[in-house]
VEXLUMRO-726047 format. One line per field, with one value per residue (C-alpha): residue number from 1; residue in three letters; z negated, y negated, x negated. Coordinates in steps of 0.5 Angstrom, whole numbers. Layout:
<pts>
k: (NUM	...) $
r: (ALA	...) $
up: (Z	...) $
north: (Y	...) $
east: (X	...) $
</pts>
This chain:
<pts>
k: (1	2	3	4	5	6	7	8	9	10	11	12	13	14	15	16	17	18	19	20	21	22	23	24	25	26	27	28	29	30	31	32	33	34	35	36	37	38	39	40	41	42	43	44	45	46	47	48	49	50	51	52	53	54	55	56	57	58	59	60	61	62	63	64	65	66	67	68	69	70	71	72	73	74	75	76	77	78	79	80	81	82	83	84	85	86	87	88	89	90	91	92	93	94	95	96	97	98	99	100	101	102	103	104	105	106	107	108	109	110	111	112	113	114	115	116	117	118	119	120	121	122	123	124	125	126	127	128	129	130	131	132	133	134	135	136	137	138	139	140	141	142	143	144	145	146	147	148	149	150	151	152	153	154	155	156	157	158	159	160	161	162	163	164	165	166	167	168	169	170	171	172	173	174	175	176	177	178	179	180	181	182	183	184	185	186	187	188	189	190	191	192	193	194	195	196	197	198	199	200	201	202	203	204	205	206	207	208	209	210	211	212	213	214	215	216	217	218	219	220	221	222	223	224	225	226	227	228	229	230	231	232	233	234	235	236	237	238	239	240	241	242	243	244	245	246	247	248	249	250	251	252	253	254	255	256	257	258	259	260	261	262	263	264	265	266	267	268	269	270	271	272	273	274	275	276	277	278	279	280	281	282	283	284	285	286	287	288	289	290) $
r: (UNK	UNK	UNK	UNK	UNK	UNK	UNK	UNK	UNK	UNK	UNK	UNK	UNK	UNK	UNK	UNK	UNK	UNK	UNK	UNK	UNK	UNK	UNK	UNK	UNK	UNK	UNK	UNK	UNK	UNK	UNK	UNK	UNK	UNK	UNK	UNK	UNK	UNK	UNK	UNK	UNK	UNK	UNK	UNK	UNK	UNK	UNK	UNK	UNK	UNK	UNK	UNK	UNK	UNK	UNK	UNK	UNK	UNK	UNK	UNK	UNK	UNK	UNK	UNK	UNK	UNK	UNK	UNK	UNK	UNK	UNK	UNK	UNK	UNK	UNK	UNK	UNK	UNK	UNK	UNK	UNK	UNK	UNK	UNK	UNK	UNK	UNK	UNK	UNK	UNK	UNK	UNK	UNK	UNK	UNK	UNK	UNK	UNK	UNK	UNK	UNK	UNK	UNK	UNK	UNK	UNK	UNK	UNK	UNK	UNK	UNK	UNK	UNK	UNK	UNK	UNK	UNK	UNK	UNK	UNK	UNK	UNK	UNK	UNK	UNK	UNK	UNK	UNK	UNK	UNK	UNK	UNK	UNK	UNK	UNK	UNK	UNK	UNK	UNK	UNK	UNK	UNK	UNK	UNK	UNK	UNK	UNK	UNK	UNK	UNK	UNK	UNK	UNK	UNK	UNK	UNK	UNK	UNK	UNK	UNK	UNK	UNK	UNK	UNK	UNK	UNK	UNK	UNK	UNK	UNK	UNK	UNK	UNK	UNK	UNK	UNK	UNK	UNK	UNK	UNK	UNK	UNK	UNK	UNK	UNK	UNK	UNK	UNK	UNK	UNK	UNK	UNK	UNK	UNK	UNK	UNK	UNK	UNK	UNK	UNK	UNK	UNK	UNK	UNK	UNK	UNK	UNK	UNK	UNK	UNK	UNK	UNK	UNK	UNK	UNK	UNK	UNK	UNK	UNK	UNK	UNK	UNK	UNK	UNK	UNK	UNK	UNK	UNK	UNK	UNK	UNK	UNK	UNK	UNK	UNK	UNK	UNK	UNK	UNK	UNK	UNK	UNK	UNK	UNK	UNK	UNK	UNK	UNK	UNK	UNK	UNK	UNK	UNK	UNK	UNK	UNK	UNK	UNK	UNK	UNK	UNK	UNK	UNK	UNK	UNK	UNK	UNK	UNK	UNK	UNK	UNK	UNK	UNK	UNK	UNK	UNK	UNK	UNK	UNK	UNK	UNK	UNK	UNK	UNK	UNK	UNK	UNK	UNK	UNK	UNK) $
up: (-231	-232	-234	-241	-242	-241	-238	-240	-237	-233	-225	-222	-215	-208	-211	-205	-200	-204	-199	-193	-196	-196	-190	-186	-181	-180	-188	-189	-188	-195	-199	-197	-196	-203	-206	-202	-206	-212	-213	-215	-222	-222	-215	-218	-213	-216	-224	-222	-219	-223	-229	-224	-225	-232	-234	-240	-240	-244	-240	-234	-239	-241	-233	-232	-236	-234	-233	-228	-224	-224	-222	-217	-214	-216	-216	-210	-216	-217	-213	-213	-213	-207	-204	-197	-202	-201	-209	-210	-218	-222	-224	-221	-222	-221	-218	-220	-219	-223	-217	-212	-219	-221	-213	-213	-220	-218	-212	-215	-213	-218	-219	-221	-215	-210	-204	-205	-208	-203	-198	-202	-200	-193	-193	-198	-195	-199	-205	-201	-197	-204	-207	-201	-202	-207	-207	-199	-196	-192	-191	-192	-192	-198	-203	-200	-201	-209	-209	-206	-211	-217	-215	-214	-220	-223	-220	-221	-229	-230	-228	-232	-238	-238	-236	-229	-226	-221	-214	-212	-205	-209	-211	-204	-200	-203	-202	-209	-214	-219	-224	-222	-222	-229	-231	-227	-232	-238	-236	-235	-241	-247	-246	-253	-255	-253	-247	-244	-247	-246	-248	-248	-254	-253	-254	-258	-253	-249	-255	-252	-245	-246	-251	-245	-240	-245	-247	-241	-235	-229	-226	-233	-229	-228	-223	-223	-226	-234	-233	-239	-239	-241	-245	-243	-245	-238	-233	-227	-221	-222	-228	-229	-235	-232	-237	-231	-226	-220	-219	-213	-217	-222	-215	-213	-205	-205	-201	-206	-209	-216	-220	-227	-228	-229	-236	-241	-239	-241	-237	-237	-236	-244	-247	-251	-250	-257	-259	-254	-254	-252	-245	-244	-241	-239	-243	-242	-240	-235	-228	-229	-234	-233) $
north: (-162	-155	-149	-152	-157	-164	-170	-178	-183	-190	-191	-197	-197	-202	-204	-208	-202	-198	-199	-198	-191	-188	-191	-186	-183	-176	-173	-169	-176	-177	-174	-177	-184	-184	-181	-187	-193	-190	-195	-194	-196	-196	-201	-208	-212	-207	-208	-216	-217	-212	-218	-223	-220	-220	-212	-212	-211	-205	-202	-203	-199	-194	-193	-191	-186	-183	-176	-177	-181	-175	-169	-173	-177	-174	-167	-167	-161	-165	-166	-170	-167	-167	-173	-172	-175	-182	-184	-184	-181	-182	-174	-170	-162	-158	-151	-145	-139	-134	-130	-130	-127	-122	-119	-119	-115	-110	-109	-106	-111	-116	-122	-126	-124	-132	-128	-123	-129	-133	-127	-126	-134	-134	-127	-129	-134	-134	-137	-142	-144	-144	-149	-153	-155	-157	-161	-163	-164	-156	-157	-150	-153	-158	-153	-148	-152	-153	-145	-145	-150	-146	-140	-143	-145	-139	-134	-140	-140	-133	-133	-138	-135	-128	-130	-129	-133	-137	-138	-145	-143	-143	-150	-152	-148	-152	-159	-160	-159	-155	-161	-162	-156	-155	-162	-160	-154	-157	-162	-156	-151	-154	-162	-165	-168	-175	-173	-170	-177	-183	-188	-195	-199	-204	-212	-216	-221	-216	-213	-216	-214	-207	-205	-208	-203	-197	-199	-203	-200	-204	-204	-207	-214	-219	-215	-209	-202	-204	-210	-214	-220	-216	-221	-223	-219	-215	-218	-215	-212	-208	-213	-219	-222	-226	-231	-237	-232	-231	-223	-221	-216	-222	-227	-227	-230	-235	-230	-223	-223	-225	-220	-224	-220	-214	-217	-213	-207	-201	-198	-191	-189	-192	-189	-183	-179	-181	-186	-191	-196	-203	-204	-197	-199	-205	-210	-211	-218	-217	-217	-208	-209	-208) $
east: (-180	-184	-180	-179	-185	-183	-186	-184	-189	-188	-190	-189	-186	-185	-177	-178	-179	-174	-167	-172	-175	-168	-166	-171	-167	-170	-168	-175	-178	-175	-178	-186	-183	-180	-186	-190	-186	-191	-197	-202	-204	-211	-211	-213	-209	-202	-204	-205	-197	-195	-197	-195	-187	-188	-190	-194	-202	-200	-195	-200	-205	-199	-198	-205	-204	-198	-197	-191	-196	-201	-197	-193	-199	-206	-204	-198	-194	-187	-182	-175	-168	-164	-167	-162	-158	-162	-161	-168	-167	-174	-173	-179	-180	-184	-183	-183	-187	-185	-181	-188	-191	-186	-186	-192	-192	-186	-190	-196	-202	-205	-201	-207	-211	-211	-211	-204	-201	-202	-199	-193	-192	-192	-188	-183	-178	-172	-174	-179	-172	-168	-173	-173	-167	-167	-172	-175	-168	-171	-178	-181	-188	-188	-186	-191	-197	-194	-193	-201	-203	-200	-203	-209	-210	-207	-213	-218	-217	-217	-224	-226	-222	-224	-232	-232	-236	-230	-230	-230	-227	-220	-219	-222	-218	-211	-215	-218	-224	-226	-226	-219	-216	-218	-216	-209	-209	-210	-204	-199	-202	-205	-204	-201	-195	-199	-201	-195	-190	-194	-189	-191	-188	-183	-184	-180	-180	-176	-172	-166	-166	-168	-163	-158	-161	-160	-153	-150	-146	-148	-141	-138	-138	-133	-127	-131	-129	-129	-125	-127	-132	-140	-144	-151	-155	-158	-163	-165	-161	-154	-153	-147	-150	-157	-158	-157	-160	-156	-152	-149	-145	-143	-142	-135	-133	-127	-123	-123	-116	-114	-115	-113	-106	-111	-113	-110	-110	-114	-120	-118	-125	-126	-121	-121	-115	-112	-106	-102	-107	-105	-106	-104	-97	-95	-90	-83	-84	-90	-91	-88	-83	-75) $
</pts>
């Protein structure tokens, strides 16, 4: 997500490597070891487990082509939410900007200018922390080099679009080309819809288990929140219904008690606040009644 583009695509990842990741001790590791459970599409020996584990070769395709992969990887502009709070969420953003630029313009200098942009980063500290709590767990320095690449980019496309021969020390100032810069830039200003959702198809061999991932609650199990039986329509981690496929969440050991009374009752989370439907209270005859 920047300001109000948006930006859809697949990227494969380590799920074997995830508890690790976020059990890194120090808090502004997160954020690094989050972003290194992301693999590389384009690394043979990565597109060939990826087909190992079942991913279509068009998904792998459409991987390659993501722009989520692009901006976290490729360009180092997208950053997590929160990530001291170690859940890992595949919802990336871009920092903005806009608060470095307006100083710079209240102050009097050009907003466009690398040099003052860079200045006005160093200098102006609380939109730096700010940011960085947001999405580096504190870590000043990540955001910096995002705000530093932005600008870079900013000064660097103002040369080429108003004929001025641009300087080539601006993009390698930041660590990158001019040829990447500009394909950044086009990502972030001018790419089309097809270049900003790159979302693979569904396969009807997989029509079942997808539409249980978008519909399904993974605490739906047998004695877990929903307190009703879920049909096998889901695979994969957090799903009761694995079609013969062993769940922890849907194993239950010898010693956990009874829970068979709760049948009947209603799931107040699944209620819509209207009516006294059955299961509400509990029967006269029941283990509560009078």
């Amino acid at each position: 997500c920047v300001g109000r583009l948006r930006y859809l695509g697949l990227v494969l990842y380590d799920a074997d490597k995830v508890t690790e990741a976020a059990s890194v001790p120090d808090e502004k590791d997160l954020f690094a070891a989050q972003k290194d459970l992301i693999l590389d599409p384009h690394d043979p020996d990565v597109m060939d487990a990826a087909e190992r584990a079942g991913i279509p070769h068009d998904w792998i395709m459409a991987a390659q082509r993501s722009p989520v992969y692009k901006l976290i990887k490729e360009y180092d502009l997208a950053l997590p939410l929160h990530p001291e709070y170690r859940t890992m969420p595949m919802v990336w953003y871009i920092p903005p900007l806009s608060p470095v630029v307006d100083v710079v313009k209240d102050t009097g200098y050009d907003a466009e200018n690398a040099v003052n942009l860079f200045a006005a980063i160093d200098e102006l500290r609380i939109p730096i922390e700010y940011l960085a709590n947001l999405f580096t767990a504190g870590d000043t320095d990540v955001v910096a080099d995002v705000l530093r690449r932005m600008a870079a980019m900013r000064a660097f496309m103002r040369d080429i679009n108003m004929g001025v021969e641009p300087d080539v020390r601006i993009p390698h100032a930041v660590g990158m080309t001019p040829e990447s810069m500009e394909e950044m830039y086009r990502l972030l200003a001018i790419a089309k819809y097809d270049e900003r959702y790159v979302i693979p198809a569904g396969h009807s061999e997989q029509a079942h288990s997808l539409e249980g991932i978008g519909t399904d609650c993974p605490l739906n199990a047998e004695g877990g929140p929903g307190m009703n039986e879920m049909p096998d329509i889901a695979s994969g981690p957090g799903f009761a219904g694995t079609s013969g496929v062993s769940d922890p969440l849907a194993e239950r050991s010898a010693d956990e008690p009874d829970r068979s009374h709760l049948r009947g009752r209603l799931n107040l989370l699944n209620w819509n606040g209207k009516g006294k439907p059955t299961g509400l209270f509990p029967t006269a005859d029941g283990p509560a009644g009078a």
